[in-house]
PDB file of N, H, CA, C and O in Angstrom:
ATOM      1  N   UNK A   1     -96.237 -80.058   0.794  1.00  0.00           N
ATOM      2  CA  UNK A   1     -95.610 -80.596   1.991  1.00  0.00           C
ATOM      3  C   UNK A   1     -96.637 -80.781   3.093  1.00  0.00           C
ATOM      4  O   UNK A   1     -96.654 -81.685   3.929  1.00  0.00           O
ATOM      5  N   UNK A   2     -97.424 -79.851   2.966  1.00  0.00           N
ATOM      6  H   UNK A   2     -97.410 -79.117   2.287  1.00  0.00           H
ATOM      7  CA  UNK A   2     -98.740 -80.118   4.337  1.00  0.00           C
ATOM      8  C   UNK A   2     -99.486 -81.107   4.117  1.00  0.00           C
ATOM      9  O   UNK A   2    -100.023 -81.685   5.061  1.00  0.00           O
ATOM     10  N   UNK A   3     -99.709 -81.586   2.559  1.00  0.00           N
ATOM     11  H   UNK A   3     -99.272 -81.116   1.791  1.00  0.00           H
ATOM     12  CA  UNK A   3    -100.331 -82.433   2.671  1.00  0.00           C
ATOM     13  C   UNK A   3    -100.158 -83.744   2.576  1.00  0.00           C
ATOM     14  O   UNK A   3    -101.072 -84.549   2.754  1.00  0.00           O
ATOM     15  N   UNK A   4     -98.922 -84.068   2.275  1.00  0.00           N
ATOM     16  H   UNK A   4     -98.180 -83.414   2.130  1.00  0.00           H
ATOM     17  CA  UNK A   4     -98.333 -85.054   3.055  1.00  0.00           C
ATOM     18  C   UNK A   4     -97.845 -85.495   4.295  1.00  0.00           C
ATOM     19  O   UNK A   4     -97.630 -86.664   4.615  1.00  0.00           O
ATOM     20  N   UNK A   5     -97.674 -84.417   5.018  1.00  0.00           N
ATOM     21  H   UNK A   5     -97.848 -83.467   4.758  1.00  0.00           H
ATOM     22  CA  UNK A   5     -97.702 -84.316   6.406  1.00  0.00           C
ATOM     23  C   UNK A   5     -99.114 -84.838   7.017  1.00  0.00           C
ATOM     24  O   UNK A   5     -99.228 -85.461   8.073  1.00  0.00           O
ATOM     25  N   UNK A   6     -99.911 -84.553   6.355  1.00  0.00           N
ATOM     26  H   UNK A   6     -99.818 -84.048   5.497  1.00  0.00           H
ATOM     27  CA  UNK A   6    -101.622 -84.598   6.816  1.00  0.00           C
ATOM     28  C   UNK A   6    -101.612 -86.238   6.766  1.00  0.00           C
ATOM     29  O   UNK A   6    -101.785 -87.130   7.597  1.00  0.00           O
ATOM     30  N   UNK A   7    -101.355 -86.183   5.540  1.00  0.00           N
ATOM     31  H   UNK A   7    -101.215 -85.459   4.866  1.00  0.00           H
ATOM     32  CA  UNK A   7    -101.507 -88.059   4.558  1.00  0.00           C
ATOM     33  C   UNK A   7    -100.997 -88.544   6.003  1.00  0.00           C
ATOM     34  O   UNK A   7    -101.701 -88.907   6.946  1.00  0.00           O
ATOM     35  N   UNK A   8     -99.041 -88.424   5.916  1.00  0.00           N
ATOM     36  H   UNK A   8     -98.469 -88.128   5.151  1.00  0.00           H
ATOM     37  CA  UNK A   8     -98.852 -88.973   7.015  1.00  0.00           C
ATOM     38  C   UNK A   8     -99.364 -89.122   8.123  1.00  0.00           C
ATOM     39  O   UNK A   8     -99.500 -90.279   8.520  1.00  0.00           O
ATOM     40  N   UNK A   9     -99.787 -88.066   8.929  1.00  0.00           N
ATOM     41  H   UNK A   9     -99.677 -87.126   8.607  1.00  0.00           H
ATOM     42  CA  UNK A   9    -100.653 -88.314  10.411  1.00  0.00           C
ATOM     43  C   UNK A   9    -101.762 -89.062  10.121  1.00  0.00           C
ATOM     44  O   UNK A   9    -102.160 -89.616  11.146  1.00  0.00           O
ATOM     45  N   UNK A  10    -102.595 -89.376   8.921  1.00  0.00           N
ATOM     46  H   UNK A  10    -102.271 -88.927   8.089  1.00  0.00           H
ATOM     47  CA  UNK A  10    -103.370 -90.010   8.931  1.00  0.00           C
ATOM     48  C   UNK A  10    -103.481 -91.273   9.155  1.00  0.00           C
ATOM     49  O   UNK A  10    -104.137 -91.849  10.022  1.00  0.00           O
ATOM     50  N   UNK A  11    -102.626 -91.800   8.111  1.00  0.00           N
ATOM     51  H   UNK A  11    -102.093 -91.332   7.406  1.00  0.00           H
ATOM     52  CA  UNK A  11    -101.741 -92.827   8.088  1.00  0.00           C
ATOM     53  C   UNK A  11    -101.342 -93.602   9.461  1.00  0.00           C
ATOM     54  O   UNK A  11    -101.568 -94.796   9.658  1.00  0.00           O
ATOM     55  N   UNK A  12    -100.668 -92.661  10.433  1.00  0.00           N
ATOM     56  H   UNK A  12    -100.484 -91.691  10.273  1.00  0.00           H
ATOM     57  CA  UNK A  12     -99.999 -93.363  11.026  1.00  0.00           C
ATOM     58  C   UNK A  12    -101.249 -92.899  12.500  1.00  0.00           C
ATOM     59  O   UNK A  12    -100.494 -93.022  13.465  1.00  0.00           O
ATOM     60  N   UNK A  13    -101.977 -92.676  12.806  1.00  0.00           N
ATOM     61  H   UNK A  13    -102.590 -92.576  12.022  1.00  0.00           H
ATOM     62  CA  UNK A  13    -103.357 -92.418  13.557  1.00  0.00           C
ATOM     63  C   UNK A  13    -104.006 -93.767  13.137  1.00  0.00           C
ATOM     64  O   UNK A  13    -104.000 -94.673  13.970  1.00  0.00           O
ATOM     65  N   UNK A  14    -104.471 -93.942  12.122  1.00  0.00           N
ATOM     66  H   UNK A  14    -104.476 -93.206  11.445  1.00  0.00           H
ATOM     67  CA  UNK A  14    -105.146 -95.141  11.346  1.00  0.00           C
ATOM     68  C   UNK A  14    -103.993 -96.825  11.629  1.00  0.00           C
ATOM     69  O   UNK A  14    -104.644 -97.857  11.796  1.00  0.00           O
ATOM     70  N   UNK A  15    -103.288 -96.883  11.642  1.00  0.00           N
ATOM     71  H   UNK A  15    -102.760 -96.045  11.507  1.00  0.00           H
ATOM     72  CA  UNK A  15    -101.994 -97.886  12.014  1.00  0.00           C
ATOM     73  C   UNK A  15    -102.098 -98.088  13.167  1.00  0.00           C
ATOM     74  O   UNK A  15    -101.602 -99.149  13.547  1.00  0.00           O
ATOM     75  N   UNK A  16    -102.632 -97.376  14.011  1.00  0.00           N
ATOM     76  H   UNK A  16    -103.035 -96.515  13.702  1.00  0.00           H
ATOM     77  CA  UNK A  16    -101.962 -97.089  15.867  1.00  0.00           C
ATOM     78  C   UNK A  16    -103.638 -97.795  16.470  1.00  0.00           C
ATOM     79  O   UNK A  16    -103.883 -98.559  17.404  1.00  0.00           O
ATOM     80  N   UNK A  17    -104.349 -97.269  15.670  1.00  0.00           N
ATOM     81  H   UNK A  17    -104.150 -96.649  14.911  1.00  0.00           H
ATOM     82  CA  UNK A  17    -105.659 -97.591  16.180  1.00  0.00           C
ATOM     83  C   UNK A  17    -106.333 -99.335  15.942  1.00  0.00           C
ATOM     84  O   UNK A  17    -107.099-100.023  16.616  1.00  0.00           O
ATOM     85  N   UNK A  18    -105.409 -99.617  14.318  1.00  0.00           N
ATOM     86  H   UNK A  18    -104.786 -99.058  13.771  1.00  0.00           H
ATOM     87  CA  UNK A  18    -105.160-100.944  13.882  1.00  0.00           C
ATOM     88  C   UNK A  18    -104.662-102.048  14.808  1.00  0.00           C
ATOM     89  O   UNK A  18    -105.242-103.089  15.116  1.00  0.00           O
ATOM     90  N   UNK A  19    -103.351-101.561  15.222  1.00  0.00           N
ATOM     91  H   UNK A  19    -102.880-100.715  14.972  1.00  0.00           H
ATOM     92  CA  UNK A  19    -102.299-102.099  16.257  1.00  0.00           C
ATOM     93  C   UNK A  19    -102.696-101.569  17.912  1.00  0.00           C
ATOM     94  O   UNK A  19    -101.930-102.027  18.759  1.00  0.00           O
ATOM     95  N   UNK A  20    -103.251-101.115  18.171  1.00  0.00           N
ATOM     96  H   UNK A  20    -103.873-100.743  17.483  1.00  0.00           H
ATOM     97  CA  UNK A  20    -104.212-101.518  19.306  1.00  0.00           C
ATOM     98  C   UNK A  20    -105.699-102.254  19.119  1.00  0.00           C
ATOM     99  O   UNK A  20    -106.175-102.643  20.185  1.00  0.00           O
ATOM    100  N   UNK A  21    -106.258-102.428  18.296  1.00  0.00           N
ATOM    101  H   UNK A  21    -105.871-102.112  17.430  1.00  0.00           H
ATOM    102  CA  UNK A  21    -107.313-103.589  18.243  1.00  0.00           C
ATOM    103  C   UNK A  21    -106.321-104.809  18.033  1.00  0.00           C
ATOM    104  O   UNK A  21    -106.763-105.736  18.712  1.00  0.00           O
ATOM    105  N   UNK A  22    -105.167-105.192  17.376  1.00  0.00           N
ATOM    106  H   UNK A  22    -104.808-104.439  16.824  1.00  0.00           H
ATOM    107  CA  UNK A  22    -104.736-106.177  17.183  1.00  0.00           C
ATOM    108  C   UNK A  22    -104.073-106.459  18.641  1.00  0.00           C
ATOM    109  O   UNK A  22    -104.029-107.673  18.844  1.00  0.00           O
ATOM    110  N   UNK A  23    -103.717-105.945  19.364  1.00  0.00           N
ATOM    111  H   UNK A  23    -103.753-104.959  19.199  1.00  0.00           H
ATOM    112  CA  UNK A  23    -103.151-106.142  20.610  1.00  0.00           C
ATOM    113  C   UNK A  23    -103.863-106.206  21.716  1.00  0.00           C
ATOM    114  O   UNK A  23    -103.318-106.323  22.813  1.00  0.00           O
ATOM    115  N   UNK A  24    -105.352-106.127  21.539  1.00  0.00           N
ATOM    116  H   UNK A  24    -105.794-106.032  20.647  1.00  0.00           H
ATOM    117  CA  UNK A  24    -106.394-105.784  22.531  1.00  0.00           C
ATOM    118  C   UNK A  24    -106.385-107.195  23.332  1.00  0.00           C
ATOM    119  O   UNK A  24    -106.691-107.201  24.525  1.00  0.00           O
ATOM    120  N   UNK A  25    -106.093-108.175  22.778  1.00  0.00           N
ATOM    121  H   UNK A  25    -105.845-108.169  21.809  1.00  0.00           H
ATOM    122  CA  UNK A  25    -106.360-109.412  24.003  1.00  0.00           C
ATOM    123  C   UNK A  25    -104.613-109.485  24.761  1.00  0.00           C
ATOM    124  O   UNK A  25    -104.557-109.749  25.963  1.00  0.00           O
ATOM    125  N   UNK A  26    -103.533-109.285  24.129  1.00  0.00           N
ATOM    126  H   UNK A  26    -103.579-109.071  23.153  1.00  0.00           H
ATOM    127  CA  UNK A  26    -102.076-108.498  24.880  1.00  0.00           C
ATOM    128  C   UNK A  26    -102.617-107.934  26.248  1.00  0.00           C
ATOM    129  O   UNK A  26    -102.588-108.538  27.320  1.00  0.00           O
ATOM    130  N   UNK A  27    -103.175-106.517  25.994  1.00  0.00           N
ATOM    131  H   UNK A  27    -103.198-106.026  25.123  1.00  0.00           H
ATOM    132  CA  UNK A  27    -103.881-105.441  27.044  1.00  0.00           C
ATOM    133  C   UNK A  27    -104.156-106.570  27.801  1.00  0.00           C
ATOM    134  O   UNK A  27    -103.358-107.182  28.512  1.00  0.00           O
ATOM    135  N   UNK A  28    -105.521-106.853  27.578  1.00  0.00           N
ATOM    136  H   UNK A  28    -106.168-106.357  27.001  1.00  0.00           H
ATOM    137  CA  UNK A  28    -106.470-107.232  28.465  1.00  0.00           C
ATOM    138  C   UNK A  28    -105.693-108.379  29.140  1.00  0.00           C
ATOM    139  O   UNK A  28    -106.451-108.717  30.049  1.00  0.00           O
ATOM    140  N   UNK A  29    -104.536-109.208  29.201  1.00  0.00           N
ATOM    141  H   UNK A  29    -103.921-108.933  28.463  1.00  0.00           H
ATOM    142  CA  UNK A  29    -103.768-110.274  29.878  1.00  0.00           C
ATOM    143  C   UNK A  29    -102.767-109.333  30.230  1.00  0.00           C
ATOM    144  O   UNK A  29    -102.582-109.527  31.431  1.00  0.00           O
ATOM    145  N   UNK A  30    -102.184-108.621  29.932  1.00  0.00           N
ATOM    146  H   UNK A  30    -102.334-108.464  28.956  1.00  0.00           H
ATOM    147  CA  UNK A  30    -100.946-107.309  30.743  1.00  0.00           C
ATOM    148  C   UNK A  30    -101.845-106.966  31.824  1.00  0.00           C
ATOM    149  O   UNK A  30    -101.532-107.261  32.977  1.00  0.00           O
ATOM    150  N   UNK A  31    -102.996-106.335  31.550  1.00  0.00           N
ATOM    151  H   UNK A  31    -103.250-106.095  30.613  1.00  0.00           H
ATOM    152  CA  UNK A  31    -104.362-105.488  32.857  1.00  0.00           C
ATOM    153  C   UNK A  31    -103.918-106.352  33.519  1.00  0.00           C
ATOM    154  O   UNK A  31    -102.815-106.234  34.052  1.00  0.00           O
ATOM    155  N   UNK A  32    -104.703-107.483  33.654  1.00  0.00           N
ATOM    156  H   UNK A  32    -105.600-107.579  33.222  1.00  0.00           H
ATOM    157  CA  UNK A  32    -105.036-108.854  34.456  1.00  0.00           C
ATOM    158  C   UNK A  32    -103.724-108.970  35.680  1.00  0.00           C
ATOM    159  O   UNK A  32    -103.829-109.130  36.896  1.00  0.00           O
ATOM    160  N   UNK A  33    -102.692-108.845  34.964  1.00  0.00           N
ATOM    161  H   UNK A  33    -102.607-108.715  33.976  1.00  0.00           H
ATOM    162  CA  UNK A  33    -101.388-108.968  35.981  1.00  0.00           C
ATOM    163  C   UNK A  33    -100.906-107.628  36.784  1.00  0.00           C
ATOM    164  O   UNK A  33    -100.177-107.669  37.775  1.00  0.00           O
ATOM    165  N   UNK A  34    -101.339-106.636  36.299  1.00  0.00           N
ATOM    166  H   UNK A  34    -101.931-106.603  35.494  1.00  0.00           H
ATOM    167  CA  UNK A  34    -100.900-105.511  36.609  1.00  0.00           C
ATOM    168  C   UNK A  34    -100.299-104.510  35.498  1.00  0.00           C
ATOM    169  O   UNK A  34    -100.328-103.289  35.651  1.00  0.00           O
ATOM    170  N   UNK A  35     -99.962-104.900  34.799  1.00  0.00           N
ATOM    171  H   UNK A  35     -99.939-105.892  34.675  1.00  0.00           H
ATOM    172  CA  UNK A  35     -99.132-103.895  33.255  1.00  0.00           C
ATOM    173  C   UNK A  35     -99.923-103.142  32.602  1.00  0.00           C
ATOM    174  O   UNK A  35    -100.554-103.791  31.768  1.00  0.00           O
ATOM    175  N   UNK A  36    -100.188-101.955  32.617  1.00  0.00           N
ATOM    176  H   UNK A  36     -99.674-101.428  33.295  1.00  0.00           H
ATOM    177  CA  UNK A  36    -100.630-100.921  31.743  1.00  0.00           C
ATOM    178  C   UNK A  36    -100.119-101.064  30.345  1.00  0.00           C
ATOM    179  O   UNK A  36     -98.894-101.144  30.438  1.00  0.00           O
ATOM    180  N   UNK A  37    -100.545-101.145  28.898  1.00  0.00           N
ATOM    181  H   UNK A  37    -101.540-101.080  28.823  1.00  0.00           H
ATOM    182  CA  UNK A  37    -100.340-100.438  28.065  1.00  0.00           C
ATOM    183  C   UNK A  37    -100.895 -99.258  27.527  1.00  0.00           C
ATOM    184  O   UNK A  37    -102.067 -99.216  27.152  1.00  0.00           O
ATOM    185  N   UNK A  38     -99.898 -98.015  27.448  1.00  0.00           N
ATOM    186  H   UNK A  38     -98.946 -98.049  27.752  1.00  0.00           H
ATOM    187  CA  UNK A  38    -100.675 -96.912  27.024  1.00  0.00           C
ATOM    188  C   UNK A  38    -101.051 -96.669  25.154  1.00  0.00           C
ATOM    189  O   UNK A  38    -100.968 -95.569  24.608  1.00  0.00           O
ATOM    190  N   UNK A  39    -101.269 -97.367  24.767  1.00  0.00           N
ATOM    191  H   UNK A  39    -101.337 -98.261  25.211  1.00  0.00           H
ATOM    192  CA  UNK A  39    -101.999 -97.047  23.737  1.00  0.00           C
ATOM    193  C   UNK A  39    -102.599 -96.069  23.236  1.00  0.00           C
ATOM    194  O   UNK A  39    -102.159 -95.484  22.247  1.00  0.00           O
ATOM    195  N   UNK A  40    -104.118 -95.609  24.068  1.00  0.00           N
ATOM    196  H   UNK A  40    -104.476 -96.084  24.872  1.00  0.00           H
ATOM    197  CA  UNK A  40    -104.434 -94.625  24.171  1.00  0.00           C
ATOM    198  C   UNK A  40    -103.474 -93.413  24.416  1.00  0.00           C
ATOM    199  O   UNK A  40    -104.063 -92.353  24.209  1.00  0.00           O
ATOM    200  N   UNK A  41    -102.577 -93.305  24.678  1.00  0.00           N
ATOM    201  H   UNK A  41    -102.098 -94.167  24.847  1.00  0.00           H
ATOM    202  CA  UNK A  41    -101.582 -92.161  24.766  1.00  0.00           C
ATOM    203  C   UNK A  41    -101.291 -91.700  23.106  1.00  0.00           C
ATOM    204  O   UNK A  41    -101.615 -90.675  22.505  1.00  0.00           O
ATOM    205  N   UNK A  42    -100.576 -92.860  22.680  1.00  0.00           N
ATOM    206  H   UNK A  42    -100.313 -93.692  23.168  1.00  0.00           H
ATOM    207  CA  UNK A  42    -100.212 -92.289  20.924  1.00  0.00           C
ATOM    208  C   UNK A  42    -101.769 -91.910  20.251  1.00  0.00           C
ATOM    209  O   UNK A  42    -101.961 -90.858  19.643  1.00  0.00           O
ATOM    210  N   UNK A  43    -102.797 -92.915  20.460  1.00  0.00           N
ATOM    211  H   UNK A  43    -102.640 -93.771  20.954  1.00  0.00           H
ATOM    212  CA  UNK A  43    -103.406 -92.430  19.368  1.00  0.00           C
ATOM    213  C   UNK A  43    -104.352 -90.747  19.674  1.00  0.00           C
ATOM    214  O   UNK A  43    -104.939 -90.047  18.848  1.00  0.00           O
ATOM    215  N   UNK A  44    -104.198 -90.571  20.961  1.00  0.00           N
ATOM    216  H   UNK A  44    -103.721 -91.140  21.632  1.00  0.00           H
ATOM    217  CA  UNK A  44    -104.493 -89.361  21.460  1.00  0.00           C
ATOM    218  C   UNK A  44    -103.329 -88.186  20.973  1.00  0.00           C
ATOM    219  O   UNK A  44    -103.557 -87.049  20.560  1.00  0.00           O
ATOM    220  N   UNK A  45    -102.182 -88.774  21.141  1.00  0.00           N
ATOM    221  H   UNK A  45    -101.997 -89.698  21.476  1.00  0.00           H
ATOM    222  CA  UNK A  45    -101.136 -87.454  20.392  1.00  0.00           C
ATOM    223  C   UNK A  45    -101.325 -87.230  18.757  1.00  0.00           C
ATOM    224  O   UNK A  45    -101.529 -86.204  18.108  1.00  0.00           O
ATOM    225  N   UNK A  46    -101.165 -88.692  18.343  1.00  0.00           N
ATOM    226  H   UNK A  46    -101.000 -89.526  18.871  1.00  0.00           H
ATOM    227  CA  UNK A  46    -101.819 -88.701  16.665  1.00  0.00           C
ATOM    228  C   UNK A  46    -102.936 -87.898  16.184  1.00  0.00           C
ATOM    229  O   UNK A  46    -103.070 -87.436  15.051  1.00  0.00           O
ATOM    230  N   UNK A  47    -103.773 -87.780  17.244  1.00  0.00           N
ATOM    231  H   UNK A  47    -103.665 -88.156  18.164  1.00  0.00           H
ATOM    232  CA  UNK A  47    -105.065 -87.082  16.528  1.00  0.00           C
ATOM    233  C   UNK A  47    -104.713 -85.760  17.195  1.00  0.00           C
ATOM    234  O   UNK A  47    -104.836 -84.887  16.336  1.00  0.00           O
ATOM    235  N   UNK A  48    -104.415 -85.354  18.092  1.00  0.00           N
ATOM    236  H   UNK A  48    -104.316 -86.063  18.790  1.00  0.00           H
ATOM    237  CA  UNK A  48    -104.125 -84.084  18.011  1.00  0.00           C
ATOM    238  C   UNK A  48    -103.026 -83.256  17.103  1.00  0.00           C
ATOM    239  O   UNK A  48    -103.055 -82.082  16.736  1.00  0.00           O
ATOM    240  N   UNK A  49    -101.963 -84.377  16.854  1.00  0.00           N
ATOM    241  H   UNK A  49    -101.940 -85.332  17.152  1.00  0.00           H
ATOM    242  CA  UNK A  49    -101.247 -83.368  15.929  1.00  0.00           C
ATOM    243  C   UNK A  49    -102.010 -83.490  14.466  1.00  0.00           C
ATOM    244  O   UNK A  49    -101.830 -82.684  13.554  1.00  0.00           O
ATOM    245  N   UNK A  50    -102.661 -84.333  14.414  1.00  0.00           N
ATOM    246  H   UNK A  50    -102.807 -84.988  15.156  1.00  0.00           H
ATOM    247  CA  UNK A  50    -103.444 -84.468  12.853  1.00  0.00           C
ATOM    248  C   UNK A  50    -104.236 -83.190  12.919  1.00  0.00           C
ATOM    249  O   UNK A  50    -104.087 -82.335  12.046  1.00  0.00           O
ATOM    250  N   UNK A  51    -105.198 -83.004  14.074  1.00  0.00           N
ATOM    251  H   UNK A  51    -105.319 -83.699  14.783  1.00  0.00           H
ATOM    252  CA  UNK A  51    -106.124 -81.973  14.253  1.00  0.00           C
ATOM    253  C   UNK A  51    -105.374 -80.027  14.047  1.00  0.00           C
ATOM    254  O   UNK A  51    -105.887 -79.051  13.499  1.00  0.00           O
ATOM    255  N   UNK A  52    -104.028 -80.180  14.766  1.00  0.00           N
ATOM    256  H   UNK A  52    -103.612 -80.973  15.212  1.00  0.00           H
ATOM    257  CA  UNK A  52    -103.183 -79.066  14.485  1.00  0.00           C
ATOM    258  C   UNK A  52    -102.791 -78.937  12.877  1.00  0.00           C
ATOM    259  O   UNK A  52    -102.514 -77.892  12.287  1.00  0.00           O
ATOM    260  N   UNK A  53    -102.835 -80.138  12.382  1.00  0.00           N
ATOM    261  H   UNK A  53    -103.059 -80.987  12.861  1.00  0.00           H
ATOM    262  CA  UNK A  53    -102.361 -79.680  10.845  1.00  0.00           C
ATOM    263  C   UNK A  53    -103.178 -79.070  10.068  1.00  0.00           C
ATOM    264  O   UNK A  53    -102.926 -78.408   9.061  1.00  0.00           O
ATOM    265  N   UNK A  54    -104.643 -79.417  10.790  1.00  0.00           N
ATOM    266  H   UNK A  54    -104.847 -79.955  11.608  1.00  0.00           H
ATOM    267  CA  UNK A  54    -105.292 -78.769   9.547  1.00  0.00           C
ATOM    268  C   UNK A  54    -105.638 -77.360   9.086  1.00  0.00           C
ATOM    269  O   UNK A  54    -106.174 -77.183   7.992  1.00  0.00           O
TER     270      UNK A  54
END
């Protein structure tokens, strides 16, 4: 079970980091107007709970 739990956080850390490079020109035209996306928020929780699993 942990280590599918692990798989999973990996998984979905690796996805988040995917889907913010794919959204990076999104960001950078949201910035421009004023709109934050936090991005950096998930993949910062992702790696910490990945980092707690191990």
């Amino acid at each position: 079970m942990n280590r599918l739990y692990r798989a999973t956080l990996l998984t979905l850390y690796q996805l988040s980091i995917f889907a913010g490079i794919l959204l990076l020109p999104l960001a950078l035209g949201a910035r421009r107007l004023g709109i934050p996306i936090p991005i950096h928020r998930v993949i910062a929780r992702l790696d910490e709970a990945y980092e707690a699993a191990k």
